[in-house]
N, C-alpha and C positions, 0 to 999 in steps of 0.2 A: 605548662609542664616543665621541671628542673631536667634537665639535661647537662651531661656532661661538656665543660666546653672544651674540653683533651680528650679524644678518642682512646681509648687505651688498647682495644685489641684491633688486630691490621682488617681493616675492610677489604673486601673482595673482590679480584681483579677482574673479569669478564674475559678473559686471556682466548686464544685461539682455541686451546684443546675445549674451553668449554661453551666456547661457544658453538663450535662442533655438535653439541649433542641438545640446544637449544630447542631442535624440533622434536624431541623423545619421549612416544607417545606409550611409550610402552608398561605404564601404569594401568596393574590386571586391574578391571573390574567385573565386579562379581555382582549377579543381581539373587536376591536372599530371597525371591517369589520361588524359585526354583532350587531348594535345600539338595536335592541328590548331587544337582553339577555344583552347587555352590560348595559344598564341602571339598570335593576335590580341586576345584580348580582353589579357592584358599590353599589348599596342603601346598598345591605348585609355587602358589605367589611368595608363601610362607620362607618356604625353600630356596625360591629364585631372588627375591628382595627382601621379604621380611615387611613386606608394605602393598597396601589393594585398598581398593576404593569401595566401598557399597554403597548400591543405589535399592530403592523397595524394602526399606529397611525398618518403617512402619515408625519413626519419629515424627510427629506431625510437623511441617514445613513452618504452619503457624507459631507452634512453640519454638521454635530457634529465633525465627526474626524476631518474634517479641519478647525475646532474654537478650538479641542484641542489640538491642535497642535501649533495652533498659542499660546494657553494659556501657552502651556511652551513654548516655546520660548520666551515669557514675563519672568515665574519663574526663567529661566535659567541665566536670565541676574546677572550682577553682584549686588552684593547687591546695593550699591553706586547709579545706574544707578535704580534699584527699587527704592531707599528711595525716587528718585525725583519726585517719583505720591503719596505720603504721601499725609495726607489732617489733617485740625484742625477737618473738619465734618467727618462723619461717610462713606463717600466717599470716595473713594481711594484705592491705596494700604496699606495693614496692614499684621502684623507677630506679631504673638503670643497671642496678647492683643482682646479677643474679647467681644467687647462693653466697655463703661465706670465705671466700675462697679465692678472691679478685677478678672475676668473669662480672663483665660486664654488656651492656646491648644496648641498642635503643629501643627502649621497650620499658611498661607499663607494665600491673599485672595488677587484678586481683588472687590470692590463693586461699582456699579454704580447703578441710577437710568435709566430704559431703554429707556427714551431718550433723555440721556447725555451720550453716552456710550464718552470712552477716543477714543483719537487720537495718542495715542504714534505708532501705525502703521495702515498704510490705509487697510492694508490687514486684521486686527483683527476687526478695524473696520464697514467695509463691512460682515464680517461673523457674527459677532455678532449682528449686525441688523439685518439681515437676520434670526438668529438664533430665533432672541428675537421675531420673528415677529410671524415665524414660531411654535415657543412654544405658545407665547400668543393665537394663533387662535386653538390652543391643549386646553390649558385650557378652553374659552369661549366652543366649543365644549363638554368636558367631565363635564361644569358647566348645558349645556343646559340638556345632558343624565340623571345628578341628577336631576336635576327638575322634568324631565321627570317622572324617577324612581319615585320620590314624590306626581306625580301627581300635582306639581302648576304649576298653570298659571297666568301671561305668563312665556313659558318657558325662556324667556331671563331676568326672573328676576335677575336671579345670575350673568349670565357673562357679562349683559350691565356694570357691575362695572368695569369688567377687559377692556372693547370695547372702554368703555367711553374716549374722548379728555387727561381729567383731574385723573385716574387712576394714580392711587402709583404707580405702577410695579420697582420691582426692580431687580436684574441681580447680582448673588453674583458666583464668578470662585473660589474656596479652592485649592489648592494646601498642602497633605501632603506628606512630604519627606520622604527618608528614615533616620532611625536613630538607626542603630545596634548596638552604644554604648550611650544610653539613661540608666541612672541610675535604670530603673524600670526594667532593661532588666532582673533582678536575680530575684527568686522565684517565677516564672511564673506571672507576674503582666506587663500591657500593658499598655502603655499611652494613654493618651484623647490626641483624636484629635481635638473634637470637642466637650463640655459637653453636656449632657441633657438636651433636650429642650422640648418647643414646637414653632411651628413657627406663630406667633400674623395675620396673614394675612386671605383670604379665602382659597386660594388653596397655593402647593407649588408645582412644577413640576422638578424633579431633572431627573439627568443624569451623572453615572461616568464615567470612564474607569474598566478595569479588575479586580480591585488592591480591597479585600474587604476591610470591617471597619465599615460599615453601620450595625446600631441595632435598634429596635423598640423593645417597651415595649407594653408587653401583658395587657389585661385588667386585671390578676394575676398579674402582677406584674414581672415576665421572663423578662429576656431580650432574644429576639434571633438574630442572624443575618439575615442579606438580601445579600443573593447571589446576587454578581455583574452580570449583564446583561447589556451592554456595547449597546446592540442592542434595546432595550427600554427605557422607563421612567416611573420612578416611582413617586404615587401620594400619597401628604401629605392632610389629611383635616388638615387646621388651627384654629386658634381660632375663626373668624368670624364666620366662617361655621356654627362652634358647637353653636354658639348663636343665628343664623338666623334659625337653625333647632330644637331650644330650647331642644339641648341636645342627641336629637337623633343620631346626626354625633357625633365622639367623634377625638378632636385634639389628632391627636399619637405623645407621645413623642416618642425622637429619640436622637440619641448620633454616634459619628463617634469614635473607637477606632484605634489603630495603631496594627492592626491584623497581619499585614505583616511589620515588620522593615527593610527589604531588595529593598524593593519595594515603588516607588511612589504613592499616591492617588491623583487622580483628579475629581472633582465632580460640575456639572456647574447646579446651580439652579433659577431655575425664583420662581418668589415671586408675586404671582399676587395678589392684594389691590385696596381696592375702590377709589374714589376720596376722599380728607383729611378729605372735612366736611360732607360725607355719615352719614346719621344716621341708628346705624348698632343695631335694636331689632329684636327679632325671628318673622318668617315671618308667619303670621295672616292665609294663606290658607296654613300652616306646622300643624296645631295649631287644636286640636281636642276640640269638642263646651264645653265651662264650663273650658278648661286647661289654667290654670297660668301664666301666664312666668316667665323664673328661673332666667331672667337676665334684669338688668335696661339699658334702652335708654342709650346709648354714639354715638360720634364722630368716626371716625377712628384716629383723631387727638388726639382726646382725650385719646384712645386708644395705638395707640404708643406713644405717650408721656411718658405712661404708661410702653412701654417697655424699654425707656432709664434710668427708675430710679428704674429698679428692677435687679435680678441678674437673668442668665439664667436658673435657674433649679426653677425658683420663680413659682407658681401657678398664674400668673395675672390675670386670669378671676376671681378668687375668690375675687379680688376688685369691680369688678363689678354685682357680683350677685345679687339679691332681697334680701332686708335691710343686705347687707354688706355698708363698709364705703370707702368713697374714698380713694385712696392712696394720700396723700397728701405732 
C-alpha cells in the first residue's frame, strides 16, 4: 500500500484530559427485538449523543464476515492491481487523500454508490448487495422507530428517502493498516485515520471488525472511544437528520484513530441519503406551535455540493442556518 511518507495532518495526543475518559462506557445500546423501548430509548440517545449501538438487528452475522473477508482480499491485492479501480469521481478506490480538499489519513477505501457496486469479483459483488440491502431495510426500520419515538406521522416520513427508487445511498469499505514504524509512533501520539467529521447524510450505519480506532465527541467536548463490537452496528445521526428535527437530534462527530499500529482496521459503512432534489427543512409535526426554524430550505444536491467544497472537520450546516450566507 502507497502511503504517505510526510504525515500532513497532526496525529493525536493521548493527553491526560483524554485519557480520563478512556473507560466511557456510556455508549446507549439499544436492542431492536423490543421496538416500544427501542424507539424511545433512540429519541434519548439521538438527543444525548447523536450515536447508539444496535444489537437483534436481524443482519445475518454470516453476511458481514463474508463481505469482510472478501474486502481484504480486495486490500491485499497488490497495489498496481488496486490503482486499476482509481476513478477521476469520488468513486472508487482511494489511499490516503480523503475528499478534494487536502484531508488526508491513513486509510484505504473502497467507495461506491449502492447500485453500482464494482465487479472486480462476482463473489464481492453478490455479498455486497446482499449486504447493502440487508443494511438499507436496518436503516428504513431504525428511521421508522425515530418517528415513532417522535410521535410523527406518517411514520415512513424518514425512511421513504432511504426506500425511495432515486436515494443517494452510498457504501464506503475503509481499510486501515498496520503501521508500527509511522513517525508519530514516539511520545505517545497516534495517527488519524480518519479525521473528524460529521457525516452530511440522514443516517449512517457502520460496522467494523475487532481492531478499535473509533471515537465520538461528547456534547463537552471529550473524545471517547467506541469499543469494537464486531457483532452489531453502530448508528450515526447525520446532518440531515439534525435539520428535519430542527436541532433536537444532534450529528456526532466522529474521527477513527490508529489505536492499535500492529493491527488492521476494517470498518464497512452505509451512508443512507435522500433522493438529490429532496428538499430537506425541519419537519412541521417535529416542530412545537409558535417554534422557528433554525435552518433554511436546501436540496440534498445542494447540500452535498456543499460537502465537496469544504474541508472535513468544516461546520457545513452553519452555511445553511437562518440568515447565514451561502457558501459560495
Amino acid at each position: 500500500m502507497v502511503m504517505l511518507s510526510q504525515y500532513q495532518n497532526k496525529p493525536i495526543n493521548l493527553s491526560n484530559k483524554w485519557n480520563k475518559s478512556t473507560n466511557f462506557t456510556g455508549i446507549p445500546v439499544i436492542d431492536l427485538s423490543y421496538p416500544d423501548d427501542a424507539k424511545n430509548l433512540m429519541v434519548k440517545a439521538c438527543q444525548d449523543y447523536g450515536f447508539f449501538k444496535v444489537i437483534n438487528h436481524g443482519v445475518p452475522l454470516r453476511l458481514a464476515t463474508e463481505l469482510e473477508n472478501e474486502t481484504m482480499r480486495f486490500f491485499n491485492m497488490s497495489q498496481s492491481e488496486k490503482d486499476k479501480y482509481c476513478s477521476p469521481s469520488p468513486f472508487g478506490y482511494g489511499t490516503n487523500t480523503i475528499g478534494p480538499n487536502g484531508d488526508v489519513g491513513w486509510v484505504e477505501y473502497l467507495l461506491f454508490a449502492s447500485n453500482n457496486i464494482p465487479t472486480h469479483s462476482k463473489t464481492f459483488s453478490s455479498l455486497a448487495k446482499e449486504y447493502v440491502e440487508a443494511v438499507r431495510n436496518l436503516g428504513c426500520e431504525i428511521l421508522e422507530l425515530m418517528a415513532d419515538g417522535l410521535k410523527i406521522e406518517p411514520k415512513s416520513v424518514l425512511s421513504r428517502m432511504l426506500s425511495d427508487e432515486k436515494a443517494d445511498n452510498v457504501f464506503r469499505l475503509n481499510h486501515y493498516p498496520p503501521c508500527p514504524n509511522h513517525p508519530s509512533t514516539r511520545n505517545g501520539w497516534n495517527p488519524i485515520g480518519f479525521g473528524e467529521h460529521t457525516d452530511p447524510q440522514l443516517i449512517s450505519i457502520a460496522r467494523s471488525n475487532t481492531t478499535s480506532g473509533l471515537q465520538i465527541c461528547l456534547p463537552d467536548g471529550t473524545w471517547v472511544p467506541v469499543p469494537p463490537d464486531h457483532t452489531s452496528f453502530f448508528i450515526n445521526v447525520d446532518d440531515l437528520l439534525q435539520v428535519m428535527t430542527n436541532g433536537r437530534f444532534k450529528s456526532v462527530k466522529h474521527r477513527v484513530i490508529i489505536a492499535d499500529r500492529m493491527k488492521s482496521r476494517v470498518s464497512m459503512i452505509y451512508f443512507g441519503g435522500p433522493p438529490l432534489m429532496e428538499k430537506i427543512s425541519p419537519l412541521g409535526s417535529v416542530m412545537e406551535p409558535g417554534e422557528e426554524s433554525l435552518y433554511q430550505e436546501f436540496t440534498w444536491f445542494e447540500y452535498k455540493a456543499c460537502t465537496y467544497r469544504t474541508r472535513l472537520a468544516d461546520d457545513r450546516l452553519s452555511f445553511f442556518q437562518k440568515g447565514s450566507h451561502p457558501l459560495v
